[in-house]
C-alpha positions as CSV (number, residue, x, y, z in Angstrom):
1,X,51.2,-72.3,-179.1
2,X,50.1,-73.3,-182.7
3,X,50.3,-70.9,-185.9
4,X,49.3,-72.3,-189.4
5,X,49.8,-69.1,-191.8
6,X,48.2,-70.0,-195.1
7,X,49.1,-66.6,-196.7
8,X,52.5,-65.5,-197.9
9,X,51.8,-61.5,-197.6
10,X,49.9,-61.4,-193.9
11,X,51.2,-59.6,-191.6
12,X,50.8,-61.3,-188.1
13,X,51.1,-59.2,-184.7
14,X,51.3,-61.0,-181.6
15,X,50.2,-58.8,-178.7
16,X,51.8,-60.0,-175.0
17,X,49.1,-58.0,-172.2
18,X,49.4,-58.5,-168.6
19,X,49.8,-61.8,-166.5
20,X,52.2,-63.0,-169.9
21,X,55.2,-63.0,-168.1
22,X,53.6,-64.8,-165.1
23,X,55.3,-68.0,-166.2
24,X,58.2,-66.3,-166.0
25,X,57.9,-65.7,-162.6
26,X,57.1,-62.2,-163.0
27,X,54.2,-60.7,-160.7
28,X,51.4,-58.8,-162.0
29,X,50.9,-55.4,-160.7
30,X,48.5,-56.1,-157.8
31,X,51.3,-58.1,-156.2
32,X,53.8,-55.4,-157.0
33,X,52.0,-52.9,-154.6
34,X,52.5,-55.6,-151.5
35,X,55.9,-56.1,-152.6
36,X,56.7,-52.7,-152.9
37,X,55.7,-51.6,-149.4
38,X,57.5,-54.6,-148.1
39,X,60.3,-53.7,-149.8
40,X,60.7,-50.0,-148.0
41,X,60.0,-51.7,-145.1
42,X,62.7,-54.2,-145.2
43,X,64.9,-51.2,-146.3
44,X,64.3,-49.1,-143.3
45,X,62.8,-46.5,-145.6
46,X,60.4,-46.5,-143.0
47,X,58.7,-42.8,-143.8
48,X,58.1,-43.4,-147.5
49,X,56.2,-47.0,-146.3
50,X,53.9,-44.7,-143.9
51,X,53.6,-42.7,-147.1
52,X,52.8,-45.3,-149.4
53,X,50.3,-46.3,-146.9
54,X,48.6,-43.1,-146.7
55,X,48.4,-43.2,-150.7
56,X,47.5,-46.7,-151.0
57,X,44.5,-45.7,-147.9
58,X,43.1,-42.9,-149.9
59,X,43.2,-44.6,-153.3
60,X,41.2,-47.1,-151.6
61,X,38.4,-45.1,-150.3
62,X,38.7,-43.4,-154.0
63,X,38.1,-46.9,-155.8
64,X,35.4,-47.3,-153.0
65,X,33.8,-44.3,-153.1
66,X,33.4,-44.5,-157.2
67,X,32.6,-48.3,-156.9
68,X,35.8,-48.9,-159.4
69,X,36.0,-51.9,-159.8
70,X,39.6,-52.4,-159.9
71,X,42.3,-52.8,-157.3
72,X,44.7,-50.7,-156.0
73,X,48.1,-51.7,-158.2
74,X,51.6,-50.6,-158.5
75,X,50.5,-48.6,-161.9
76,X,47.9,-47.0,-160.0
77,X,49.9,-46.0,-157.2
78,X,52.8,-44.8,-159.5
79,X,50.4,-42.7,-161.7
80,X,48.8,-40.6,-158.4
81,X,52.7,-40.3,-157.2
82,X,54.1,-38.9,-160.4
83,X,50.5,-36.6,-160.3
84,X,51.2,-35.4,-156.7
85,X,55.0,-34.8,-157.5
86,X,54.3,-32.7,-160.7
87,X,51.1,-30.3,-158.8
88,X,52.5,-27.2,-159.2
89,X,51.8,-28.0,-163.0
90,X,48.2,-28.9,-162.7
91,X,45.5,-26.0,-162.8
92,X,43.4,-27.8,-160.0
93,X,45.8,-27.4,-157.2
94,X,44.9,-23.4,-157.9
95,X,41.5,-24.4,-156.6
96,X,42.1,-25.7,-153.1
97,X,43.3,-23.0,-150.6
98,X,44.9,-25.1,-148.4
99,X,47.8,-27.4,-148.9
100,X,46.8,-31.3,-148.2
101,X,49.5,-32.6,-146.1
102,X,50.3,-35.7,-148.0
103,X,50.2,-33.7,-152.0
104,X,53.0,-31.1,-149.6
105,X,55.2,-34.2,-149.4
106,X,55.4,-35.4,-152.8
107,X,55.0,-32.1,-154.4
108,X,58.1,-31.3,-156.6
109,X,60.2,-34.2,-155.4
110,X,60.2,-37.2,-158.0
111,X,62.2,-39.2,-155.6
112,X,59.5,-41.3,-154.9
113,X,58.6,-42.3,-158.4
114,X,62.1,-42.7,-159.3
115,X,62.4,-45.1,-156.6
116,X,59.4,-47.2,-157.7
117,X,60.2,-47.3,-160.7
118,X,63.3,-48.7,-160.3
119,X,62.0,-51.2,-157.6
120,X,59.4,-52.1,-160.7
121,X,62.3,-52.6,-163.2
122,X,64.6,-54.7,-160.3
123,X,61.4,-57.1,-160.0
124,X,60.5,-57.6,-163.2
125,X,64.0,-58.6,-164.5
126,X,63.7,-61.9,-165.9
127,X,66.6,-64.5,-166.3
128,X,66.9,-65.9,-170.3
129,X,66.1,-69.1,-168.4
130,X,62.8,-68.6,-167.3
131,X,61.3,-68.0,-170.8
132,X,61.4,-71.5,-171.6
133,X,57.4,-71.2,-172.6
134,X,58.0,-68.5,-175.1
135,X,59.5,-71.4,-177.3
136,X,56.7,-71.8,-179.8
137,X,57.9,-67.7,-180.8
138,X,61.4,-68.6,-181.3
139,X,59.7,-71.8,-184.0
140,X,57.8,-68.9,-185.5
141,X,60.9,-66.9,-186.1
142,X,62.6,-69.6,-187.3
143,X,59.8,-70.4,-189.9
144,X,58.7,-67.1,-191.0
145,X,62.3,-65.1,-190.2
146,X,60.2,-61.9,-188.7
147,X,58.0,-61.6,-186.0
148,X,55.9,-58.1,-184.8
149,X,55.4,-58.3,-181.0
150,X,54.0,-55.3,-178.9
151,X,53.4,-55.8,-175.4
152,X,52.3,-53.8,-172.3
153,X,54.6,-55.1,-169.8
154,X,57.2,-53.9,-167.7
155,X,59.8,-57.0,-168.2
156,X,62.1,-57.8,-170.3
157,X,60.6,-61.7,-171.2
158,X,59.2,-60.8,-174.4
């Protein structure tokens, strides 16, 4: 990476979006998802994997069903989680007269999400050694003494 700044006063903002820590060996969030339910699996957590399934199986027919085009990723599957866990909040649930098994589950227990999330945060650690391609950042600090960086990822590479 290359930056020629020809003003004095400009304000640069670099912006780091998914796949920038790929280099770093971090995953993106489709491959989180597989991880993830390998992970409970190899954990013998082996009713939150059936779970996990179930959501992962309905957000697919969802995606399908709306013609999303999007996969079904960790963020997605944390999002519907955290949604499921907090229903009693949400005015819709007051619509449905029955309970659906699999909203009964997660309903008021945020252990799942606390447990993906810190499954997210244990995978996307990355090692000071494994940034060796954020270099041309560390010239730019050393040139210009500030740098502005906002990113959307979950690791700590940037």
């Amino acid at each position: 990476m290359t930056l020629d700044i020809h003003e004095a006063n400009r304000e640069i903002l670099f912006f780091f979006g998914a796949g920038a820590s790929v280099p770093a060996g971090v995953k993106d969030v489709r491959w989180l998802s597989d991880d993830y339910s390998k992970w409970l699996k190899a954990n013998s957590k082996m009713e939150e994997f059936e779970r996990i399934g179930q959501v992962k199986t309905v957000l697919e027919r969802w995606l399908l069903e709306y013609q999303e085009d999007r996969a079904v990723d960790i963020e997605l599957i944390l999002e519907t989680i955290e949604k499921m866990e907090n229903a009693q909040k949400d005015v819709l649930t007051k619509f449905f007269e029955k309970e659906h098994s699999l909203l009964s589950v997660f309903r008021g227990n945020t252990n799942h999400s606390k447990d993906l999330k810190l499954f997210v945060r244990s995978k996307c650690y990355v090692p000071g050694t494994a940034v060796k391609y954020l270099k041309p950042l560390i010239d730019f600090i050393d040139n210009y003494n500030t740098l502005d960086i906002f990113s959307t990822n979950y690791d700590n590479s940037i």
